[in-house]
C-alpha angles and dihedrals in degrees: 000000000000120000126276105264121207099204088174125189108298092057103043089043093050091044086054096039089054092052101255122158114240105168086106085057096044088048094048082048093052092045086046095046094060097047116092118292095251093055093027102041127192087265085074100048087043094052088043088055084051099054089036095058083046094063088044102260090134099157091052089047094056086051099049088042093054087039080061106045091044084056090047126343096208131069134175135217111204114235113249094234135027090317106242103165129041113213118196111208114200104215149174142207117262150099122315093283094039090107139024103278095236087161092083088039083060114039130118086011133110089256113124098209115209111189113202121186124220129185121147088264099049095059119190114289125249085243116059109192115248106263137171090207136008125204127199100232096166101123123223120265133128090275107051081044093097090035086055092044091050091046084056089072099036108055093053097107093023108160098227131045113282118212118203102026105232086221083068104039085054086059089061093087109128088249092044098052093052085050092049102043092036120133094010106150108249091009120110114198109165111231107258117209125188111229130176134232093251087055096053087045095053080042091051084043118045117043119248086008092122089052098047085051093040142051099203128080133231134302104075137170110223116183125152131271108270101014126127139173090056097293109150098000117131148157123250114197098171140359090269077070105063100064090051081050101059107030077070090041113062093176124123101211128042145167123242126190140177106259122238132207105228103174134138117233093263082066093250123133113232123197121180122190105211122189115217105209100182090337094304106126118227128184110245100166138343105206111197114197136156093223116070090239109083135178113164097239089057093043088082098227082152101051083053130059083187094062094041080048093061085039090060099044089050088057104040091049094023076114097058098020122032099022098040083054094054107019089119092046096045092049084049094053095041095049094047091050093046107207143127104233126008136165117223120199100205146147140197119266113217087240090053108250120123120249118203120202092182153351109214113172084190092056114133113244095175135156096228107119112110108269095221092056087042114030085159096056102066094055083047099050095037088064089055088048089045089048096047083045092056095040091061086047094067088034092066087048096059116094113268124234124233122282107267138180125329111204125081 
C-alpha cells in the first residue's frame, strides 16, 4: 500500500487548468476513500472534495470535505524545499474560494503550510500545530461573517504573529468596501446597496419606483449577495430590465450598484487584478476585453497575441507605470482597508482615478498560466510569492501575545 498523498488545491487546480485528465485520480481517491481510516486516511477524502468542487459537484464536495475534517482539522502541505518557516492558515469549510488560496502563494518555496479548519461546529482544537506565523485565511461571505466576528476575539492573545486581522477581512463585503474607501481622493468605489427580491419586484413593477428610492440613474449593475466570477452580475439599463433579470436569478437578497464606464479611449475595458503585499502593490494579471464584464478566462488573452502584448508590457514597467500613477491611490487604499495581503480587482478611469470593483483577501494570485503562452507572468508573479515570502519573515520576527481561548 502506497502512502497517503495530500495533493491539496494548487496542484489539482493547475493539473485541471492545464487540461489534464483526472478522472483516473478521482476514481483511486474514491477506491481509497472507502477502504478503512487508517488505510484510507481524511487527505483522500479532502483532495476528492476538492476534485469534486473542480468538476462542479459542489454539494458532494461539501459532504466528503466535512466527512474529512470530522475525521482531523489540520492538514500539511510539505514545503518544496528543507522547510524553514510554519505557516498556520486559519481556514474554513467551504467551497474553492472559501479561503485565501495560500497553497499557490506558497509553492515551490521552503514554507511548511498547516491548514487548520475552523465552523462553529468544528471549535479549535486542544492542540494547536507549532507555527512561526499564523494567517486568517477565512474569506469574507455572509456566512464566515460570525466566524470572523468570533476570531476577532480569539485571536486576541494568540502565541505566535497573525497576518489579515478577521476583524478586516469582515470589512471586505461589496457595501463595506465603498464605505470604506468612500470619499479617498483619486479613488472611485461605487456605492453597493443591498436590496431584496420584494424591492426589485415592486422596481420591475411600478414605473419610476427604482428613481424615487434611489439617487443614481440608470445604468446599474445588480448581482447577488456572495457571488463572484461574474455570476449573476448584469446590467440594468431600464425597469423592463429588472423582470428578465430575476426570472434567471432566484436569489433573495442582492447587491446593486451605479455602473460605471469604465472604458480607455480605444474603447477597450481594462481590468487589472493588483496584489497588495504590506501595502507594496504587485501586477498579478491585466484582462482586455471589448464587453464591460470582464474576467480574465473569457477575456481571450490566449486567442491574441495583441492583448498578451499590452499584459506583458503592464507587468515588465507596473513599477514605473501602473503602480507610479497610482502609487497615492494604491497607499491610501491599502492603509484604509488595513490588511496584510489583498487582493484589489480595478481599473483606470480616462480621467486617471482608480476604480475598484472589489477587495478579496481569498482572490487567487497564482503562476499557473502555461509558460510558453506567457513567458512575462512567471517573473511577475515570482516577485508576489517572494514578497509574501518576505512578509511572513518579519512576521515571525514580531513579539507574540499570550495563548487565549480556544473555543469560537
Amino acid at each position: 500500500m502506497s502512502p497517503v498523498t495530500y495533493h491539496g488545491l494548487a496542484q489539482l487546480m493547475t493539473r485541471t487548468y492545464h487540461g489534464e485528465d483526472l478522472t483516473a485520480l478521482g476514481q483511486e481517491l474514491i477506491q481509497r476513500a472507502s477502504r478503512p481510516p487508517h488505510e484510507g486516511g481524511p487527505e483522500v477524502l479532502l483532495d476528492l472534495s476538492i476534485l469534486l468542487h473542480l468538476r462542479g459537484f459542489h454539494e458532494m464536495a461539501r459532504d466528503v470535505q466535512m466527512q474529512a475534517l470530522h475525521q482531523r482539522q489540520t492538514y500539511v502541505l510539505p514545503a518544496a524545499r528543507a522547510p524553514a518557516l510554519r505557516l498556520l492558515a486559519l481556514m474554513v469549510p467551504g467551497e474553492l474560494n472559501a479561503n485565501t488560496p495560500l497553497e499557490f502563494l506558497v509553492e515551490d518555496s521552503d514554507i511548511e503550510l498547516h491548514q487548520l479548519f475552523i465552523s462553529p461546529e468544528l471549535l479549535f482544537p486542544s492542540q494547536i500545530p507549532e507555527h512561526d506565523v499564523a494567517m486568517v485565511a477565512v474569506g469574507e461571505s455572509e456566512q464566515t461573517l460570525p466566524l470572523l466576528h468570533a476570531l476577532a476575539q480569539a485571536l486576541v492573545h494568540w502565541p505566535r504573529p497573525i497576518l489579515n486581522h478577521p476583524a478586516r477581512i469582515a470589512g471586505l463585503t461589496r457595501d463595506g468596501v465603498a464605505l470604506t474607501l468612500a470619499g479617498i481622493p483619486g479613488v472611485v468605489a461605487p456605492m453597493a446597496q443591498r436590496v431584496e427580491r420584494g424591492t426589485l419586484e415592486v422596481w420591475a413593477r411600478e414605473e419610476h419606483a427604482f428613481e424615487r428610492e434611489r439617487a443614481w440613474d440608470y445604468p446599474v449593475i445588480v448581482r447577488p449577495i456572495d457571488s463572484h466570477a461574474g455570476t449573476g452580475l448584469m446590467k440594468i439599463d431600464g425597469r423592463e430590465g429588472w423582470q428578465d433579470y430575476l426570472v434567471q436569478n432566484e436569489a433573495d437578497v442582492f447587491f446593486v450598484s451605479p455602473f460605471v464606464d469604465y472604458r480607455s479611449s480605444d474603447g477597450l475595458f481594462r481590468k487589472y487584478r493588483i496584489a497588495l503585499v504590506k501595502g507594496v502593490p504587485f501586477a498579478s494579471h491585466l484582462a482586455i476585453s471589448d464587453h464591460w464584464m470582464i474576467h480574465y478566462l473569457n477575456g481571450g488573452m490566449e486567442d491574441s497575441a495583441q492583448k498578451r502584448a499590452e499584459e506583458a508590457h503592464f507587468m515588465e514597467c507596473f513599477e514605473s507605470g501602473f503602480a507610479r500613477r497610482q502609487a497615492n491611490s494604491l497607499a491610501l487604499v491599502n492603509r484604509a482597508l488595513g490588511l496584510d495581503y489583498v487582493v484589489l480587482d480595478c481599473a483606470e478611469l480616462q480621467d486617471g482615478r482608480l476604480l475598484i470593483f472589489e477587495a478579496d483577501s481569498s482572490a487567487v494570485v497564482h503562476g499557473m498560466d502555461p509558460v510558453e503562452l506567457f513567458p512575462y507572468k512567471r517573473p511577475a508573479i515570482q516577485k508576489v510569492f517572494q514578497a509574501f515570502r518576505q512578509m511572513l519573515e518579519d512576521a515571525r520576527h514580531a513579539a507574540p501575545g499570550l495563548p487565549s481561548a480556544v473555543s469560537v
